[in-house]
C-alpha positions as CSV (number, residue, x, y, z in Angstrom):
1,X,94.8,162.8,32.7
2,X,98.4,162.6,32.1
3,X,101.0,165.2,32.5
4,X,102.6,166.1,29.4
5,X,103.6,169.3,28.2
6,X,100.8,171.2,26.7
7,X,100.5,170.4,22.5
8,X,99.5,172.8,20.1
9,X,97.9,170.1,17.8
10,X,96.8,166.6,19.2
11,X,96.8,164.0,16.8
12,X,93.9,161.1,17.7
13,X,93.3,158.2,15.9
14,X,92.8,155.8,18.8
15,X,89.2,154.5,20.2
16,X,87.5,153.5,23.0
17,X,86.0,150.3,23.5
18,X,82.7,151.9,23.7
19,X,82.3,153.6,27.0
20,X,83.5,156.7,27.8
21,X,85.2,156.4,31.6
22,X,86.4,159.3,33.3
23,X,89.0,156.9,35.7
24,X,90.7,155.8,31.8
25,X,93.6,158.2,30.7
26,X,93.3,160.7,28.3
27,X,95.7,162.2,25.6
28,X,96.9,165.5,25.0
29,X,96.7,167.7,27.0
30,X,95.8,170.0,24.0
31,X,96.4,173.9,25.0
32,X,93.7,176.2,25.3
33,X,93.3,177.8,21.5
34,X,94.9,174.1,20.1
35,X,93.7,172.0,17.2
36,X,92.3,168.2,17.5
37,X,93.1,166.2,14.2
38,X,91.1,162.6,14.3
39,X,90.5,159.8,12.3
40,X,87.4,158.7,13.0
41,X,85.3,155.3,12.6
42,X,81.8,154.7,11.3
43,X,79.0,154.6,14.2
44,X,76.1,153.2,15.1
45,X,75.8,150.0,12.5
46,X,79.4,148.6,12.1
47,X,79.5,148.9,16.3
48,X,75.8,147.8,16.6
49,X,77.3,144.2,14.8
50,X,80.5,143.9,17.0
51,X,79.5,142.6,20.4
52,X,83.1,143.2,21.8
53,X,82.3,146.6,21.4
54,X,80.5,148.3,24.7
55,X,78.6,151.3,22.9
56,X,76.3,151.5,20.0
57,X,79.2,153.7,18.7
58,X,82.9,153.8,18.5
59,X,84.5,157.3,19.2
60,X,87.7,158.4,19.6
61,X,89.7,158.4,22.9
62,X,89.4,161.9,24.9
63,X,91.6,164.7,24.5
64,X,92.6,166.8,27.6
65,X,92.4,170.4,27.5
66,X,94.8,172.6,29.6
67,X,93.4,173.7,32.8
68,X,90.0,172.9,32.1
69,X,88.1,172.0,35.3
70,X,84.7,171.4,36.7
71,X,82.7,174.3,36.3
72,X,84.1,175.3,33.0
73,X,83.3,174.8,29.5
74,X,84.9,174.5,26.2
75,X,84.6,175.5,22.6
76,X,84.9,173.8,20.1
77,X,85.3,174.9,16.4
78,X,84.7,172.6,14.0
79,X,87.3,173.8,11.6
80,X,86.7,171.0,9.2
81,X,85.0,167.6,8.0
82,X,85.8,165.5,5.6
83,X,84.2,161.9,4.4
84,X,87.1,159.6,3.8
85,X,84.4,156.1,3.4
86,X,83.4,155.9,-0.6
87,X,79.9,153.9,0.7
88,X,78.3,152.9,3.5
89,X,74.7,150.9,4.2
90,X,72.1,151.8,6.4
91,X,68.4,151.6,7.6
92,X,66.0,150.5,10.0
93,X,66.5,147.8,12.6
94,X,64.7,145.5,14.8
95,X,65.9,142.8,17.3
96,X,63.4,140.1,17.4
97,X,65.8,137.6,19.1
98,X,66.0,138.4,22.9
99,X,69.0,136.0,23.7
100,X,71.3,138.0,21.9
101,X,71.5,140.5,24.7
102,X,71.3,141.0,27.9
103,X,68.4,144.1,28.3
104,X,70.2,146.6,25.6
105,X,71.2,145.5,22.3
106,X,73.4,148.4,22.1
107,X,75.4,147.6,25.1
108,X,75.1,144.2,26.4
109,X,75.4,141.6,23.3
110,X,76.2,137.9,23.8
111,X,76.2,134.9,21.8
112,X,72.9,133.2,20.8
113,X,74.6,129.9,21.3
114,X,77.4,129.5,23.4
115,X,76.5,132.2,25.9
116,X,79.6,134.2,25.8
117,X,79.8,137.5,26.6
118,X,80.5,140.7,24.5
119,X,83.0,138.1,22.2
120,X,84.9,138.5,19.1
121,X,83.9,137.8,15.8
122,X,85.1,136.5,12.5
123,X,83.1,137.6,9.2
124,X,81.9,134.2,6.7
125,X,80.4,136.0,3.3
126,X,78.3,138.7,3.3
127,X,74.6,139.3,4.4
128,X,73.1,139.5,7.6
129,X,74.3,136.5,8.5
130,X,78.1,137.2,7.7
131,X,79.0,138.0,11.5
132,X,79.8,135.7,13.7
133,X,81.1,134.1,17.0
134,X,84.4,133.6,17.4
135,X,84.0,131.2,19.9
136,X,81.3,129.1,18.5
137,X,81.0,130.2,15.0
138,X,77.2,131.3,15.4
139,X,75.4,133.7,13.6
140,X,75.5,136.9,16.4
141,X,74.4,140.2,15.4
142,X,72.1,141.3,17.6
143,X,70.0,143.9,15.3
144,X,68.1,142.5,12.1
145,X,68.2,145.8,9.2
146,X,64.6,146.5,7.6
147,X,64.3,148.6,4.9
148,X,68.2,148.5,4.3
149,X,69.9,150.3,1.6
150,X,73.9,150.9,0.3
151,X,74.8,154.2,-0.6
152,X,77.9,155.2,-2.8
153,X,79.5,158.9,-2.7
154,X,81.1,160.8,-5.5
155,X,85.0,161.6,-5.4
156,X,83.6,165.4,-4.6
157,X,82.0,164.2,-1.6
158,X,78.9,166.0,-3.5
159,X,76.2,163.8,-3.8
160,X,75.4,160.4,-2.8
161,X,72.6,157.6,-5.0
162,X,71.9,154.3,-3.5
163,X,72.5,150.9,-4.9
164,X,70.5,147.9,-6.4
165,X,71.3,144.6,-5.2
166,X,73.9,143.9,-7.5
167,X,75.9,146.4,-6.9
168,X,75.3,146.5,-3.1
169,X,76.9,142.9,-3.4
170,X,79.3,143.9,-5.3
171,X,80.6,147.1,-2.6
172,X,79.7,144.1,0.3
173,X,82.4,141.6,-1.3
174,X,84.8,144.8,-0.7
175,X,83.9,146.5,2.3
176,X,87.0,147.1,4.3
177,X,88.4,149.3,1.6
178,X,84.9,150.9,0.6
179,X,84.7,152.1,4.4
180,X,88.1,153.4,5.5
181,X,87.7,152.2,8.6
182,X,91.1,153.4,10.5
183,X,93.1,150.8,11.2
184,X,92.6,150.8,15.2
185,X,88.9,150.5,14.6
186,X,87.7,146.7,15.6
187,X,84.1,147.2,14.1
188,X,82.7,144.8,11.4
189,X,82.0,147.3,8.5
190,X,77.8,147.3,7.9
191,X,78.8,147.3,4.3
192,X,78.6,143.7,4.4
193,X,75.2,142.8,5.2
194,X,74.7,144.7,1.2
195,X,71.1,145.5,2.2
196,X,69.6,146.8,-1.8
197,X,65.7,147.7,-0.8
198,X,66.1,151.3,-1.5
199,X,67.7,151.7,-4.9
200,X,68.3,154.7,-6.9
201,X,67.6,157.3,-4.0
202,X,69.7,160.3,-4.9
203,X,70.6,163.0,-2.0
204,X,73.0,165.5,-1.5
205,X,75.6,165.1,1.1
206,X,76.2,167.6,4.4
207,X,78.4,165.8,6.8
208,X,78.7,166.4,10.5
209,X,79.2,164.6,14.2
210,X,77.2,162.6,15.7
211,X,78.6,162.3,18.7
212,X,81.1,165.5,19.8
213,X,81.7,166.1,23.3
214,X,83.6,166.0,26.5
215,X,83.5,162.9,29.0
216,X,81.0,162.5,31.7
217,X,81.2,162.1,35.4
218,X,80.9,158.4,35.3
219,X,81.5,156.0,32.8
220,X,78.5,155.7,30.2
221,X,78.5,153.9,26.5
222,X,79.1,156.1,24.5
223,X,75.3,155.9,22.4
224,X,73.8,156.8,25.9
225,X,76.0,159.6,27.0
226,X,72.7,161.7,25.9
227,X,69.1,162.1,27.9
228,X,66.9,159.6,25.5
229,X,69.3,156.5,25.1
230,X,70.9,157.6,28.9
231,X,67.0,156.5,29.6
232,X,67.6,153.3,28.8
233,X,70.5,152.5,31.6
234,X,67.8,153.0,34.3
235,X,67.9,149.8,36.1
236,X,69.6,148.1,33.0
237,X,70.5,144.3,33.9
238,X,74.2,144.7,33.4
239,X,77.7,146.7,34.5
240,X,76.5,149.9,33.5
241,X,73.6,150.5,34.8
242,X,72.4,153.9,36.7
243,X,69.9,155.4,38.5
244,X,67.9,158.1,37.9
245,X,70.1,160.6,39.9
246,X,72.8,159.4,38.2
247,X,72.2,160.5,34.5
248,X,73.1,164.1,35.6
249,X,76.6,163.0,35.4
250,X,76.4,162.6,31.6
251,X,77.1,165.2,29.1
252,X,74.9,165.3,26.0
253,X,78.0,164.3,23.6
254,X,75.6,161.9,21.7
255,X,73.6,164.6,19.5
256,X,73.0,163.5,16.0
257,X,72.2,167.1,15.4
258,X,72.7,167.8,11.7
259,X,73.8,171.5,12.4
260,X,76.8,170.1,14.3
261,X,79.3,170.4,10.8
262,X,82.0,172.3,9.8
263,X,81.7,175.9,10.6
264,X,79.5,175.7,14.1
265,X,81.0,175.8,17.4
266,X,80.1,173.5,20.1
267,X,80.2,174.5,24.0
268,X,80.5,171.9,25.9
269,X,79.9,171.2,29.9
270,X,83.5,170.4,32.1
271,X,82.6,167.9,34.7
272,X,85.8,166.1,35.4
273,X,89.4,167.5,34.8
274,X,90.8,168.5,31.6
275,X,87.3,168.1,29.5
276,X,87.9,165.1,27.6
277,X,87.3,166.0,24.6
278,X,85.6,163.1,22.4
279,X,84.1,162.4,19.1
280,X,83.2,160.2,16.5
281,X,79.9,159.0,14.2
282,X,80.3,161.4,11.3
283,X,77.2,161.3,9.2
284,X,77.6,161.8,5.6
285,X,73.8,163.5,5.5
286,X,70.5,163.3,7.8
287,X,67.5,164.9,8.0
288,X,66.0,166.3,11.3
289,X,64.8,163.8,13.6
290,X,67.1,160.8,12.0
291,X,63.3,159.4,11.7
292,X,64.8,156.5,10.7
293,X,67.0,155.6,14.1
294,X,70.6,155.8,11.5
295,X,71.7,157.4,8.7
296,X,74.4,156.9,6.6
297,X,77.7,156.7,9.2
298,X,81.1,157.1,7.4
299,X,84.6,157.3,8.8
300,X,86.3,160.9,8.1
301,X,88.9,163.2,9.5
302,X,87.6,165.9,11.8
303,X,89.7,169.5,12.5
304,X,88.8,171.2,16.0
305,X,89.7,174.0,17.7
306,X,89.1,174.3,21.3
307,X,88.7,177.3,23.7
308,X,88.5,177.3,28.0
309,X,86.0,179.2,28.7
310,X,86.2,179.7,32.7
311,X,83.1,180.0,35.2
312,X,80.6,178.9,32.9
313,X,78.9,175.9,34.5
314,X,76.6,173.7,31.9
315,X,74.8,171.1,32.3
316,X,74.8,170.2,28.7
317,X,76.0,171.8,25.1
318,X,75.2,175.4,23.5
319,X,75.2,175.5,20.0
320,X,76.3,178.5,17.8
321,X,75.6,177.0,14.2
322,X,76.1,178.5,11.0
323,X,74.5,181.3,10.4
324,X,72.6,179.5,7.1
325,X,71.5,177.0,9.3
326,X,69.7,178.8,11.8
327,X,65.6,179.0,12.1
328,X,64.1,182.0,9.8
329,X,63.3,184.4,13.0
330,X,66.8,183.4,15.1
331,X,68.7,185.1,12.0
332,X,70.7,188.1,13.4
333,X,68.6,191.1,12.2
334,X,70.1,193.1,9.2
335,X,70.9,196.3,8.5
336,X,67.6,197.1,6.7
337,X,65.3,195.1,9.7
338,X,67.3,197.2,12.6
339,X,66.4,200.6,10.7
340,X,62.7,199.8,10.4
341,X,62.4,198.2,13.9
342,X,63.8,201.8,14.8
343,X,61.6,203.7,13.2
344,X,58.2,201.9,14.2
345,X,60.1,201.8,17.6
346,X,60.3,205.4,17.4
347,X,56.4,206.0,16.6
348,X,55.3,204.2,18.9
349,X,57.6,206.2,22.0
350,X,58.6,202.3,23.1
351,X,62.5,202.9,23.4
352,X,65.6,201.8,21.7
353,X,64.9,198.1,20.9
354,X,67.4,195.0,21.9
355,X,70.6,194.1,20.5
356,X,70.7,190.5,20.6
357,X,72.8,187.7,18.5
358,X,71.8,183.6,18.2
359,X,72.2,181.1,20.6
360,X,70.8,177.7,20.6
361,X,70.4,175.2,23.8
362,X,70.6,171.8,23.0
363,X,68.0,169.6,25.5
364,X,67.5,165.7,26.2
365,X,65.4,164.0,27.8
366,X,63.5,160.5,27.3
367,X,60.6,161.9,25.0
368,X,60.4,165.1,23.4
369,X,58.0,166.9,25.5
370,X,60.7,165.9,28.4
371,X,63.8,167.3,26.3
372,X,62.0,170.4,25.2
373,X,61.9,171.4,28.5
374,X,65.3,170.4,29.2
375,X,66.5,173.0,26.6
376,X,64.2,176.0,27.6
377,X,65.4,174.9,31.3
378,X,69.0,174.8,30.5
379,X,68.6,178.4,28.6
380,X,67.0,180.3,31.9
381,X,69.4,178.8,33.9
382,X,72.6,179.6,32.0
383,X,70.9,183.1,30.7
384,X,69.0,184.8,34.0
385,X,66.1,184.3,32.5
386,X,62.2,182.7,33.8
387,X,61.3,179.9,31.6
388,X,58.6,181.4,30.6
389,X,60.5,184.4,29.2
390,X,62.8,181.7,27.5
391,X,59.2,180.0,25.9
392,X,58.2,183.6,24.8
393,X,62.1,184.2,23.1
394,X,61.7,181.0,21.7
395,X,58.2,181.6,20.1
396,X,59.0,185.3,18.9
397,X,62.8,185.8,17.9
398,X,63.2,181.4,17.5
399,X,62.5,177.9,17.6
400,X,62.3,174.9,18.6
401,X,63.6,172.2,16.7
402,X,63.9,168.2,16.4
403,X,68.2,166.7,16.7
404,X,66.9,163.3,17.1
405,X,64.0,161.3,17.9
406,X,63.0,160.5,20.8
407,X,64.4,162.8,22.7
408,X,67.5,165.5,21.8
409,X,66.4,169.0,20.6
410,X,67.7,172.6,20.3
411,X,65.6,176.0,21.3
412,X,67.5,178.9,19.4
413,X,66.8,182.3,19.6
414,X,67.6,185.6,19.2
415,X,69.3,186.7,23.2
416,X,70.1,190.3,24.6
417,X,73.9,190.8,24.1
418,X,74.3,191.9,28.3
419,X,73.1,188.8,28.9
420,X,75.6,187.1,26.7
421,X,78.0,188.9,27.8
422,X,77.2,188.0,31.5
423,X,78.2,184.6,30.8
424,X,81.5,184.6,28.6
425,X,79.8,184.1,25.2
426,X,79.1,187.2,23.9
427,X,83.3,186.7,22.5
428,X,82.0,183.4,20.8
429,X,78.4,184.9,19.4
430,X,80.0,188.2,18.1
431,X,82.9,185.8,16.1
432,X,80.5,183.8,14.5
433,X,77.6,185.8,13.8
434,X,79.9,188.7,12.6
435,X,78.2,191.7,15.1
C-alpha cells in the first residue's frame, strides 16, 4: 500500500495482469466514506483468448481503503453502473486441445506450436481462428465457443437482440470500437470470433459485477479468487498453485451474482492491509446459475462507495441487495403483515414477535451441496447462531439461492435486529431496507 494522503474519490482505470497479489501496490488510499470511479474491461472471453493474461478475467488494480486492517470489513455501495460496450459475443466453451495449457485453460495458456509461455498475440481476420501467437504466428486460443452468439444493446442500455451471421460479421470486422475496451486493457475483444448460432434472442438488460471485492491473502487469478474455480488450483501444475489449507486466504471477490448491481451493498472480508478494493467483469444481464459458464461481459464505468466497518471478521462477502431483488419470504415485513402477526401473536399468548431486517451470506465451495453449507456456516458464525437455527431461518423467513454454477450461492433471510446490531450491520441493514 502506498502512503498518500487520503482521497475523497479514486479514480481507476488501470488492470492487473490477471492475478490479484497482495505483495503488488495498490492505489488510493480512498478515505473511509470515499467514492471509487473505474473503467472497467470485459471478462471472462476477451481474457480467456489472451494468453499473456494470468486470470480468466481482467479486473481493475486494488484500491486502498484508509485504516482498513485484518479483521475488518468494508462496504461497498454500488452507487452506479453503466454499459459503455454497444455488443459483445458469448456462449459455451470447450477445450478439446490439451497442449494449449498447462492443467487450467484459464490460467496457464501456451502456444500449441512453439511452446511459449503465456505470449502475446496479434489478431489475422476474424473467427475463431483470428488469435494468434506472436511469436510463431499459430492459431492459440485455448477455448473453442459452442453455441456462440453476438448480442447488440440499444443506446438506452434497455434491451439487448442477438445477431445473425451477417451482422455478427459485420460487429466482428469492428470490434475494438463495438467493445470500449479502455485503453489499458490488453485483451483480444471476443467480438471477433462473430459466433451467429443464436439469432434473434431478445432479452432485457440488468447489468452488474462479476467480480467485486477486496484482495486475498496470497496471490490468486483473479477467476479463482472464489471456492469453485479456487478448487481448481489444488495441486495445479504451475506458479499458482495451492493447497487445500491455503484457499482460506482467498476472498470470494469472483461472484457472478446477478443481485450484485447498482443499488446493493457489498461487505466484504479485510485480510491484508488497506482492503484492496477490486473489480471488474460487468455483465450486461444473466440469469441465476450463469448455466451457461458466461454471459454477455461488457466494459462499463462502476460508482462505489466504501465504508470501514471495524471488528467484523469475515471469511467471505454479506450481501444486502435491493430490496426488489430479494426471495418472496426474506422481504422486510410490512406494516399490514407486522399488525396481523401481532394480533395472532396476541391470541395465541406467544409474546411480542421479532424485529428482523434482510441479510444474505454469500457461500462457495467446489459443488453446491459444499457452498451451501459454506453460506449457512458463514451466517452462524458471523450471527451467534447454530447452523441448524441458520437452516431453519433460511427455510422459514428465506432462501437459498444459485450465484453461479458449480459452486457460489447466497442464504438470505429475515435476522433479529440484536443480532445485527451485535455485529456492526444493523447501520447498513436499517439504510437499505428503510426500518
Amino acid at each position: 500500500m502506498n502512503h498518500e494522503e487520503p482521497k475523497c474519490t479514486v479514480f481507476v482505470n488501470r488492470f492487473t495482469d490477471g492475478v490479484l497479489d497482495p505483495a503488488k501496490p495498490m492505489l488510493g488510499p480512498v478515505r473511509d466514506g470515499g467514492f471509487i470511479v473505474a473503467n472497467t474491461a470485459p471478462g471472462c472471453w476477451g481474457p480467456m483468448i489472451t494468453p499473456e493474461l494470468k486470470g480468466g478475467h481482467e479486473v481493475t488494480v486494488p484500491v486502498a481503503v484508509e485504516g482498513a486492517e485484518p479483521g475488518d470489513a468494508i462496504a461497498i455501495r454500488i452507487r452506479d453502473l453503466t454499459v459503455t460496450s454497444a455488443a459483445t459475443s458469448s456462449g459455451c466453451d470447450s477445450t478439446p486441445d490439451q497442449s494449449r495449457f498447462r492443467g487450467d485453460p484459464f490460467v496457464a495458456k501456451q502456444c500449441p506450436s512453439c511452446g511459449a509461455y503465456r505470449p502475446k498475440t496479434v489478431t489475422e481476420g476474424i473467427g475463431q481462428g483470428s488469435v494468434r501467437c506472436a511469436e510463431c504466428g499459430a492459431e492459440i486460443s485455448p477455448f473453442v465457443m459452442t453455441n456462440g452468439y453476438t448480442i447488440v444493446f440499444d443506446h438506452e442500455r434497455g434491451v439487448a437482440v442477438t445477431l445473425d451471421k451477417k451482422a455478427a460479421e459485420r460487429v466482428a470486422g469492428d470490434a475494438e470500437r463495438y467493445s470500449a475496451k479502455p485503453d489499458s486493457s490488453v485483451q483480444n475483444p471476443i467480438l471477433l470470433f462473430a459466433p451467429s448460432d443464436l439469432p434473434g434472442v431478445p432479452t432485457r438488460m440488468k447489468p452488474f459485477l462479476g467480480q467485486l471485492g477486496t484482495t486475498p491473502s496470497l496471490p490468486f487469478p483473479d477467476s479463482h479468487n472464489a471456492g469453485d474455480f479456487g478448487a481448481f488450483l489444488v495441486g495445479a501444475p504451475h506458479e499458482l498453485a495451492k493447497t487445500e489449507e491455503e484457499l482460506a486466504h482467498r476472498t470470494d471477490g469472483h461472484l457472478d451474482v446477478n443481485t450484485v448491481r447498482a443499488g446493493a451493498v457489498l461487505i466484504c472480508p479485510v485480510k491484508v492491509k488497506g482492503g484492496g478494493v477490486y473489480l471488474g467483469d460487468m455483465h450486461a444481464f444473466q440469469g441465476n446459475g450463469e448455466i451457461a459458464g458466461h454471459t454477455a461481459d461488457v466494459a462499463g464505468v462502476a460508482t462505489l462507495q466504501v465504508h470501514l466497518i471495524k471488528g467484523l471478521k469475515l471469511e467471505g462477502p454479506i450481501l444486502l441487495p435491493v430490496e426488489d431483488d430479494l426471495p418472496h419470504l426474506a422481504r422486510p415485513m410490512t406494516c399490514a403483515e407486522k399488525e396481523a402477526v401481532k394480533a395472532l401473536a396476541e391470541k395465541w399468548g406467544t409474546g411480542a414477535a421479532e424485529e428482523d431486517g434482510p441479510v444474505c451470506f454469500i457461500g462457495t465451495g467446489p459443488n453446491m451441496n459444499a457452498a451451501i453449507g459454506n453460506s449457512l456456516e458463514r451466517a452462524a458464525s458471523v450471527l451467534g447462531m447454530s447452523v441448524e437455527e441458520v437452516k431453519n431461518r433460511v427455510t422459514v423467513a428465506g432462501a437459498i439461492e444459485i450465484g453461479r454454477a458449480p459452486g457460489v450461492v447466497m442464504a438470505t433471510f429475515r435476522c433479529p435486529l440484536d443480532k445485527l446490531e451485535r455485529t456492526g450491520l444493523m447501520p447498513f441493514v436499517r439504510q437499505q431496507y428503510k426500518l
